[in-house]
C-alpha positions in Angstrom: 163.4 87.2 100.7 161.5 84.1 101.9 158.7 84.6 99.3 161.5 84.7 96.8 163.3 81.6 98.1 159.8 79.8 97.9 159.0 81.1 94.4 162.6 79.7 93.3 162.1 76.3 95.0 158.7 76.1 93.2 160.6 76.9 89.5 163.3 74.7 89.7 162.7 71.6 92.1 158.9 71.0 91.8 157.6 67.6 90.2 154.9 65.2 89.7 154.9 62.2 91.9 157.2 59.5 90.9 154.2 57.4 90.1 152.9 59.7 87.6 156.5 59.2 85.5 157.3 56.0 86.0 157.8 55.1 82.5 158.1 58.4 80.8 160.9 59.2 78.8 161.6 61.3 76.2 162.8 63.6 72.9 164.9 62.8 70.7 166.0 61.5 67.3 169.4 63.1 67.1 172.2 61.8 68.3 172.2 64.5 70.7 169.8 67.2 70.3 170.4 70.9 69.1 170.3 73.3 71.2 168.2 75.4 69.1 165.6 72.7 69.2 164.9 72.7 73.5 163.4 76.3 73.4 160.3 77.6 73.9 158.1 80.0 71.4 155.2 82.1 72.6 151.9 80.5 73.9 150.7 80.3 69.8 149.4 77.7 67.7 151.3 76.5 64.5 150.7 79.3 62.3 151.4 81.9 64.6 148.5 83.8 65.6 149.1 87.3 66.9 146.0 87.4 68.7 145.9 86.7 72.6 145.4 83.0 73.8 142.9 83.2 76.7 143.4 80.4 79.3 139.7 79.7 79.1 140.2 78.4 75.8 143.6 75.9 77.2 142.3 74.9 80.8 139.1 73.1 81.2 138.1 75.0 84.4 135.1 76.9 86.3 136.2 80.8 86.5 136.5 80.5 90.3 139.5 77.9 89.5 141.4 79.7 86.9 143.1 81.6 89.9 144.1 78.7 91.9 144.2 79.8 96.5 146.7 77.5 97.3 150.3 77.5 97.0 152.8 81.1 97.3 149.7 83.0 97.4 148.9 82.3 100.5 152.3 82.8 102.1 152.5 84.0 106.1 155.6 85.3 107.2 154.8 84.3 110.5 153.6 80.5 110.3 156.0 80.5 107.6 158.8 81.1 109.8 157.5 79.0 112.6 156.8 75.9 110.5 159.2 76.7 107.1 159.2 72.9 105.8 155.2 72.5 106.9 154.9 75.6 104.6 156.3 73.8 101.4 155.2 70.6 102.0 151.8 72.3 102.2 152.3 73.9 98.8 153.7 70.7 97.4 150.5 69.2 98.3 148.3 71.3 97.0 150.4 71.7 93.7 150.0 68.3 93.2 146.1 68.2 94.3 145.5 71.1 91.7 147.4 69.3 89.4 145.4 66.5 89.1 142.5 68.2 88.6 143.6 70.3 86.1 141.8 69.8 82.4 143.6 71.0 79.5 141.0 70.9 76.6 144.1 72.2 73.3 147.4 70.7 72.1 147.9 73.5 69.5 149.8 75.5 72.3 151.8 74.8 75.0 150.3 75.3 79.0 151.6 74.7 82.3 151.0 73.1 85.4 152.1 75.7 87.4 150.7 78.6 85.7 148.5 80.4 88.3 150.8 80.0 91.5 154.1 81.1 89.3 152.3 84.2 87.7 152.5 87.5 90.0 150.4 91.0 89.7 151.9 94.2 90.8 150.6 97.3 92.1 153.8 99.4 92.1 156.8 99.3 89.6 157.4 98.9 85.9 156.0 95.4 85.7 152.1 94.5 85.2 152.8 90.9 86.0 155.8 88.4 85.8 155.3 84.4 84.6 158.0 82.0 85.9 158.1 78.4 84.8 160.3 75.7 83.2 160.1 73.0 80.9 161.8 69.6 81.1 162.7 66.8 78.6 164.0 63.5 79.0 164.9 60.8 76.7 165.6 56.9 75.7 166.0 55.8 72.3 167.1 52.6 70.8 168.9 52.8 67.0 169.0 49.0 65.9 171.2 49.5 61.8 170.6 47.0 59.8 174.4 45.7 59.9 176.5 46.4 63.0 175.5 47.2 67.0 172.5 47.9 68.9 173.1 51.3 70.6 170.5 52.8 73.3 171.0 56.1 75.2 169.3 57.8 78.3 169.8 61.4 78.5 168.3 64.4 80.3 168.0 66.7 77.1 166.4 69.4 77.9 166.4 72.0 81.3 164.4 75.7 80.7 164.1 78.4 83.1 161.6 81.5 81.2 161.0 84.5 82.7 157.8 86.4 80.5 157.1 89.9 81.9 154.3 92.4 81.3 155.0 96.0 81.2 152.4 98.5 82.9 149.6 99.3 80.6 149.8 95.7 79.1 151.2 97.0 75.5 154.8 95.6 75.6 156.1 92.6 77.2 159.2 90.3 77.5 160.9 87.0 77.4 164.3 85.9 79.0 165.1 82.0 78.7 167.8 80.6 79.6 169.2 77.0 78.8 171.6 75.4 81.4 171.3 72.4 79.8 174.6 70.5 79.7 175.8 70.9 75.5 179.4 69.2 75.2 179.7 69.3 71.2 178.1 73.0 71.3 179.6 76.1 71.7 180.9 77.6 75.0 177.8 77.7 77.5 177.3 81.3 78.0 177.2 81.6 74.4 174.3 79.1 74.7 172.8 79.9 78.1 171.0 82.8 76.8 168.3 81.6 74.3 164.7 84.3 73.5 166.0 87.5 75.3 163.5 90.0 73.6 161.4 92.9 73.8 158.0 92.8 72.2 155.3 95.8 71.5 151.4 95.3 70.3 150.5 98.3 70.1 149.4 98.3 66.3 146.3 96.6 65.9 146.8 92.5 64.5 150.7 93.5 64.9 153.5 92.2 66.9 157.3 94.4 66.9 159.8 92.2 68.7 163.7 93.2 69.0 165.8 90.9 70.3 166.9 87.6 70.1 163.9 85.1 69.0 163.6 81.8 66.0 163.3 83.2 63.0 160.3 82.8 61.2 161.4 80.7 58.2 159.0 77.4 57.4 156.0 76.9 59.5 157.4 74.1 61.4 161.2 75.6 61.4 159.6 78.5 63.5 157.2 76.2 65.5 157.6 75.5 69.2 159.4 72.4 70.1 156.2 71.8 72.7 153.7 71.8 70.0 155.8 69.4 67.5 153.8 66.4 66.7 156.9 64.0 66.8 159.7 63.7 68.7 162.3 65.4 66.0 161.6 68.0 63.4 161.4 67.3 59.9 164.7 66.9 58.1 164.7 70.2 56.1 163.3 72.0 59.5 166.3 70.8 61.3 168.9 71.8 59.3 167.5 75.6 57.2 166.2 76.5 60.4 165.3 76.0 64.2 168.3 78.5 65.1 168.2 81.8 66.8 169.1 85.3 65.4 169.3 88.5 66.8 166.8 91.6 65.2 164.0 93.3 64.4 160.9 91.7 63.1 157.2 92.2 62.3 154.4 89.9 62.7 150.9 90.7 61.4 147.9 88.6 61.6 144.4 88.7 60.2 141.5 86.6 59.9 142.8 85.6 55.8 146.1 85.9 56.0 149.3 86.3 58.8 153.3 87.3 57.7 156.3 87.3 59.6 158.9 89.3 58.4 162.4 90.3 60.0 165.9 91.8 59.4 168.7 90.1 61.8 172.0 89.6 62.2 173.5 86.3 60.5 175.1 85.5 64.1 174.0 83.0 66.1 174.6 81.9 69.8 176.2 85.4 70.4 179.5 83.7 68.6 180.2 86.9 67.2 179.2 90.7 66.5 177.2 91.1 62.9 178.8 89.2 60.6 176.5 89.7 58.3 172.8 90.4 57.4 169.8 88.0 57.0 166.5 89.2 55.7 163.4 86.6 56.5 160.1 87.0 54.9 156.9 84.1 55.3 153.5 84.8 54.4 150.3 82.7 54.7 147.1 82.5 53.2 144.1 81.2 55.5 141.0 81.1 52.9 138.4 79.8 55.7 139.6 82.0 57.8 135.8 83.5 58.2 133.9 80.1 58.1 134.6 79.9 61.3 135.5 76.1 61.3 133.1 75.0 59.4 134.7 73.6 56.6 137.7 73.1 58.7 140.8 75.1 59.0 143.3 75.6 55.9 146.0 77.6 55.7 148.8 77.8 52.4 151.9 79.5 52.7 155.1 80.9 51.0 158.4 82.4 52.1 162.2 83.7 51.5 165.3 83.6 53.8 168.3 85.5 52.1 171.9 86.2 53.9 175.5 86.7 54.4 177.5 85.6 56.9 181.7 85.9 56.4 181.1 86.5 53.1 179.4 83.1 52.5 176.0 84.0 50.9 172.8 82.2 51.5 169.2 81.8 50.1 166.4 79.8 50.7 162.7 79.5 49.9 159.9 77.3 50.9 155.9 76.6 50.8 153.5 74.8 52.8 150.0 73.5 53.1 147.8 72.4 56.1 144.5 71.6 56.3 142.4 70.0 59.8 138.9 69.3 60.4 137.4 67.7 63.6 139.9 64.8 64.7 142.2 64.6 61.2 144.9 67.0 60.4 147.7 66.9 57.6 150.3 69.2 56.6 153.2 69.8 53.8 156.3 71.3 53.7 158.5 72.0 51.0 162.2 73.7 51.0 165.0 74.5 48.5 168.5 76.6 49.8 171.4 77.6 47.8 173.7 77.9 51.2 171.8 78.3 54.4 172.6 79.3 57.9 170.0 77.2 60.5 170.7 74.2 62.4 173.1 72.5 60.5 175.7 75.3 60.3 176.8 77.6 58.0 177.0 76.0 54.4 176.9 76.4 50.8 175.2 73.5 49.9 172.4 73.4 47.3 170.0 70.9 49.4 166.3 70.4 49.4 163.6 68.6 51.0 160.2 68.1 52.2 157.5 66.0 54.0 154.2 65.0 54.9 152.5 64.7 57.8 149.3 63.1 59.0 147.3 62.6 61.9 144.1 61.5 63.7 142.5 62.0 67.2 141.4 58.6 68.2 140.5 60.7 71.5 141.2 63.9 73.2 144.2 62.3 74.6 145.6 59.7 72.1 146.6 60.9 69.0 148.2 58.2 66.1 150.7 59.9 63.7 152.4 59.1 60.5 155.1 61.0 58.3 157.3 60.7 55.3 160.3 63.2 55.0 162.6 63.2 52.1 166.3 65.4 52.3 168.7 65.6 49.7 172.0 68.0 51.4 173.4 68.6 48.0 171.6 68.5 44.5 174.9 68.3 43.0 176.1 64.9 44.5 174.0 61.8 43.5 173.1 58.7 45.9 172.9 60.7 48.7 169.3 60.9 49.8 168.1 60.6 53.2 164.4 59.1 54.1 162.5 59.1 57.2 159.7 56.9 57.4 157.5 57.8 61.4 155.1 55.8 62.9 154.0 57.5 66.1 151.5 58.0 69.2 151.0 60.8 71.6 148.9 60.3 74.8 148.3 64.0 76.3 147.4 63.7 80.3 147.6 67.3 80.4 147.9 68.5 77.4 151.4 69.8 76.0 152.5 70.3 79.7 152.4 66.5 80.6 152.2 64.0 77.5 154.0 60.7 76.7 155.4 60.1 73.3 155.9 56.9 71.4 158.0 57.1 67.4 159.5 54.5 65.6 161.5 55.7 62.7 163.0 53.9 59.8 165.7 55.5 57.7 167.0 55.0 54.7 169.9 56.7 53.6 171.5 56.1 50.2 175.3 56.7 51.5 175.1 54.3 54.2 173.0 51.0 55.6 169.4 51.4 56.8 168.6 51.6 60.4 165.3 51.6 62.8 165.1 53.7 65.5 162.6 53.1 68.7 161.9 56.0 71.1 159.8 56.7 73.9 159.7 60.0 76.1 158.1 62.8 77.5 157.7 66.7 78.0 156.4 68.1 81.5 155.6 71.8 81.7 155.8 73.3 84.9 
């Protein structure tokens, strides 16, 4: 029971010194973000890999580091109980020694800070291992229109608590996540609470089987992790066809040319209710240096279908994308078109379309300068409603994805109503 108590105290109290956030602030360019948009995908770069990501290839480390001695592993029952707050402050210090000298080399996938003292072997029992950790957002944005008030917010958007499990013998594992972030214009919070709650089997070779609850695979940055997104907000059309949660069955198949996602769920989301109706999801990308091994940089084109029904509202969708990097540039587009759709915006009929394009540059390892122009019309048969996003943005990675500070500014110009800039600064910590 003590070791438990300590493990909990690490997941959900533990933080960096005050120091180290002193200015940080983070996510948002929403009035209040989705809910949908604060969880967490598996540890997989953008185009969703199938293949294992080592740690050797995240944490710049000697082997003798990448299982850190300090911390719960070293826990005594009896000094423990003689000394119980010497105990944490010791692991507290040492947490926040090992942090500092932690080096995360990638920003294509998300780590933690905590990693090694909140992953646990077992000899006995079902469970191979068992991965806690949490991930925390905060925000402070500034929206100055063009005609009327100033209006600045602070908020606390974003509280995770994942639980990733390991069955014996390593083929299937596990995700539960759940979400106690405060939502007052969502639904009821047990209906949000629960967010990836899934089963997941690799025991085909270059395959994945998940059932459960999971993000859909529709668009490349619809399906991506929110810890991995380049800006603070998703791209128009990824906000509102996508970035939602669906219960089923789906496939995932990766090779060295080319990777698809496909999947059959129910067209509920949030639990709200039982199978209202069926949702069949199918993405498939091309990788044609997918054997150069780098040389020529990465490239990856891609296609895919989302068609549904949900109380007897029917829905279909397609979309294509293209990304290319090479050394310290990257670029991507996206491009969708839905007669009805059923993702972040709600359930709607609406013929709408959109895309974007992104670019960016690696002025370091740490400090990255971004730009992108997104384009959404929500109805093709309404004129003078077009809505632009113009980004201008910076992200300085301390430690990676699991500690980086984010500058965007944001002008929009929407034909329905007046112009507006928007300044925000924040941060995502990993623990």
């Amino acid at each position: 029971m003590k070791k438990f108590l300590t493990i909990l105290f690490c997941t959900l109290f533990f933080t960096p010194s005050a120091e180290a956030f002193e200015e940080i602030i983070a996510l948002e360019t929403e009035t209040k973000p989705s809910f949908s948009s604060t969880v967490l995908d598996n540890e997989e770069s953008d185009d969703n890999p199938v293949v294992k990501i080592e740690d050797s290839t995240i944490y710049k480390q000697e082997e003798s580091q990448l299982r850190l001695k300090s911390g719960i592993a070293d826990y005594n029952p009896e000094t423990a109980s003689a000394y119980p707050g010497m105990f944490l402050l010791n692991i507290l210090k040492d947490s926040a020694k090992d942090i500092k000298e932690l080096e995360v080399e990638r920003t294509d996938v998300p780590s933690q800070l905590l990693k090694d003292k909140l992953t646990f072997n077992f000899e006995k029992g079902p469970l191979e291992s068992l991965h806690l950790w949490s991930a925390y957002q905060m925000d402070f944005s500034t929206n100055i229109p063009e005609s009327g008030d100033t209006d600045s917010n602070f908020n606390v958007g974003l509280i995770n608590i994942l639980f990733d499990g390991k069955f014996k013998g390593g083929k299937e594992n596990f995700r539960v996540m759940l979400d106690p972030t405060h939502r007052s214009s969502h639904p009821a919070f047990m209906q949000t609470f629960f967010q990836d709650l899934y089963v997941e089997s690799t025991r085909i070779p270059h395959h994945k089987i998940l059932i459960g609850n999971s993000r859909p695979g529709v668009g490349i940055e619809g399906a991506q992790s929110p810890y991995t997104l380049s800006f603070i907000n998703r791209s128009q059309i990824s906000r509102n066809f996508s970035n939602m949660r669906k219960f089923g069955v789906r496939l995932k198949g990766d090779y060295s040319l080319a990777d698809y996602d496909l999947g059959v769920y129910s067209s509920s989301t949030n639990f709200t209710s039982f199978f209202p109706g069926h949702e069949f999801d199918a993405w498939l990308n091309l990788k044609p240096l997918g054997k150069t091994d780098g040389k020529y940089g990465k490239l990856v084109t891609g296609a895919g279908i989302q068609s549904g029904e949900k109380h007897g509202t029917s829905y279909y969708l397609t979309g294509a994308y293209a990304g290319y990097s090479y050394k310290k540039f990257w670029t991507k587009f996206e491009y969708a078109r839905a007669n009805g759709s059923n993702g972040g915006s709600g359930l709607t009929n609406a013929r709408a379309q959109g895309l974007f394009v992104t670019a960016g540059y690696f002025l370091t390892k740490k400090l990255e300068l971004l730009a992108r122009y997104d384009h959404f019309d929500p109805d093709r048969d309404t004129s003078n409603n077009n809505r632009k996003e113009i980004t201008l943005g910076t992200n300085y990675y301390l430690k990676g994805q699991a500690l980086k500070l984010i500058f965007n500014y944001v002008f929009c110009k929407n034909d329905a109503a007046d112009d507006s800039h928007r300044l925000m600064v924040g941060t995502q910590f990993i623990l």
